[in-house]
C-alpha positions in Angstrom: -23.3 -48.8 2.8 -19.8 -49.2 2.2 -17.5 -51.6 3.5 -15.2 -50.5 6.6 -12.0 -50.7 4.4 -13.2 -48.3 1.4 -15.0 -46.1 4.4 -12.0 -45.7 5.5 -10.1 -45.0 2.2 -12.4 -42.7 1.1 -11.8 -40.5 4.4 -8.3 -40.8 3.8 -8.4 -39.3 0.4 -11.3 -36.7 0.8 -9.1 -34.7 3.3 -6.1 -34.9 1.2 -8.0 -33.9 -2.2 -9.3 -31.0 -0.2 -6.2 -29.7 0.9 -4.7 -30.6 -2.3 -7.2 -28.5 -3.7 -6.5 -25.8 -1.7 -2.4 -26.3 -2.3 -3.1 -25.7 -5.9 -4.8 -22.7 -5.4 -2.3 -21.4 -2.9 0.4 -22.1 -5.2 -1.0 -20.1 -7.9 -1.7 -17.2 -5.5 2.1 -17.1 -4.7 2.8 -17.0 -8.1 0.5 -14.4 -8.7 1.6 -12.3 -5.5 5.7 -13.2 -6.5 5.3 -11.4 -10.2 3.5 -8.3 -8.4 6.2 -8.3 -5.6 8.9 -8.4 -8.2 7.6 -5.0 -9.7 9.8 -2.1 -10.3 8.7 0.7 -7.7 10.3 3.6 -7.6 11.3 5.9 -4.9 9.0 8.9 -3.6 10.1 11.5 -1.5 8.9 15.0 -0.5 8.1 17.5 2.2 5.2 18.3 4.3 4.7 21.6 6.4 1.9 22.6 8.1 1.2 26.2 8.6 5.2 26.0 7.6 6.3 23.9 10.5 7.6 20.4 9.4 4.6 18.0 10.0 6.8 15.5 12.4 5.2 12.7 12.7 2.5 12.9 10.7 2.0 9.1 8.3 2.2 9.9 4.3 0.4 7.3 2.8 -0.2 6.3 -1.2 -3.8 4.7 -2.3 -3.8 3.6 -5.7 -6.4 5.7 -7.7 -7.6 2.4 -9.2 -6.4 -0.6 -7.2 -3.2 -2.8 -8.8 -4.5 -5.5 -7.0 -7.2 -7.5 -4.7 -4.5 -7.1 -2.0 -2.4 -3.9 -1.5 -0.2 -2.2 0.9 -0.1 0.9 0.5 3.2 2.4 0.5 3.7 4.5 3.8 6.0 6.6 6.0 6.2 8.7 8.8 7.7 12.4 8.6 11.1 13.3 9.6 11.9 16.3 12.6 13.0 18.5 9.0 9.5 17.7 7.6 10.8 15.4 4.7 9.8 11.6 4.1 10.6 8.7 1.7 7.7 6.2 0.8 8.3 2.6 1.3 6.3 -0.3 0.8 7.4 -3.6 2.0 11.2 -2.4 3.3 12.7 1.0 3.7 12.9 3.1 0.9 11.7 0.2 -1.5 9.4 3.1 -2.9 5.5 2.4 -5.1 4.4 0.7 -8.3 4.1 2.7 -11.5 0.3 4.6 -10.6 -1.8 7.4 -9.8 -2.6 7.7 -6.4 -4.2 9.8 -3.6 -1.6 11.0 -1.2 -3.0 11.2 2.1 -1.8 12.4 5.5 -2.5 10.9 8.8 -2.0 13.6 11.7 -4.5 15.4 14.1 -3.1 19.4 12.6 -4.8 18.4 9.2 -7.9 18.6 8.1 -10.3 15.3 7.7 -9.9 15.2 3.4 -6.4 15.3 3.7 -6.7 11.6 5.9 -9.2 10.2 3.4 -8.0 9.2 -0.4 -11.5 9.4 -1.7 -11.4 13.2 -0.3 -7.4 14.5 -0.8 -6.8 16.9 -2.6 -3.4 15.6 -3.3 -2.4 13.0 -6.4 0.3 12.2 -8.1 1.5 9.8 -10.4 4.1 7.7 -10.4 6.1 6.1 -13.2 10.0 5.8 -14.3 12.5 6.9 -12.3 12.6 8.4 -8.7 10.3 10.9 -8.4 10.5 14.4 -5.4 7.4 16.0 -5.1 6.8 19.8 -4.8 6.8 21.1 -1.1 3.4 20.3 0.2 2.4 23.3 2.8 -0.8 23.0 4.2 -2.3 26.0 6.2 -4.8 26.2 9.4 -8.0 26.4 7.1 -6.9 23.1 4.9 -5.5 25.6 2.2 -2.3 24.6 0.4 0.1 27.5 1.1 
């Protein structure tokens, strides 16, 4: 058994080397979170109609085709009253990484594959410069118009 004085050392130093431990690895995690925050995105903008009303509202949402990293936002917005949107990520307008991704389209007026990126029918990629997609116009039966 040990003696009270190194008992009590030891329980000093096995908290602190575990939360050193666990410093370090934070640390390195910020690092690696602060080079993929410091990306270049680009801005993406477009319109959505459906069965040609603007899709007010409705949440436009990019999923990377193959993830960029173990944690992601994806890059959202919500449709304007004139059926136009701008995708941010972290603060308005910031835009989305260089990628392919699955548009999808969160509202009740369209159809379940549009709400799912392993099912839409919509992708696009992303790279340099700001990039406007086509008119998107989605009809009753899930047809693009």
């Amino acid at each position: 058994m040990l003696a009270p004085s190194t008992l009590s050392h030891s329980l000093a130093v096995v908290p602190f080397a575990l939360f050193g431990g666990l410093g370090v690895l934070t640390s390195g995690s910020l690092t690696n979170s602060r080079s993929s925050i410091e990306q270049t995105r680009y801005a993406v903008a477009g319109s959505i109609l459906i069965d040609g009303a603007p899709a007010e509202g409705a949440v436009v949402s990019l999923h990377p085709v193959a993830p960029l990293r173990w944690a992601y936002v994806a890059p959202r917005t919500t449709v304007r009253a004139d059926g136009t949107f701008e995708i941010n990520t972290t603060r308005i307008t910031e835009g989305a990484d260089a990628s392919l991704y699955a548009l999808t389209i969160e509202s009740p007026r369209v159809p379940a594959r549009y709400r799912r990126p392993d099912a839409s029918p919509l992708q696009l990629r992303v790279a340099d410069g700001p990039y406007q997609l086509p008119p998107i116009n989605i009809g009753a039966d899930g047809g693009r118009l």
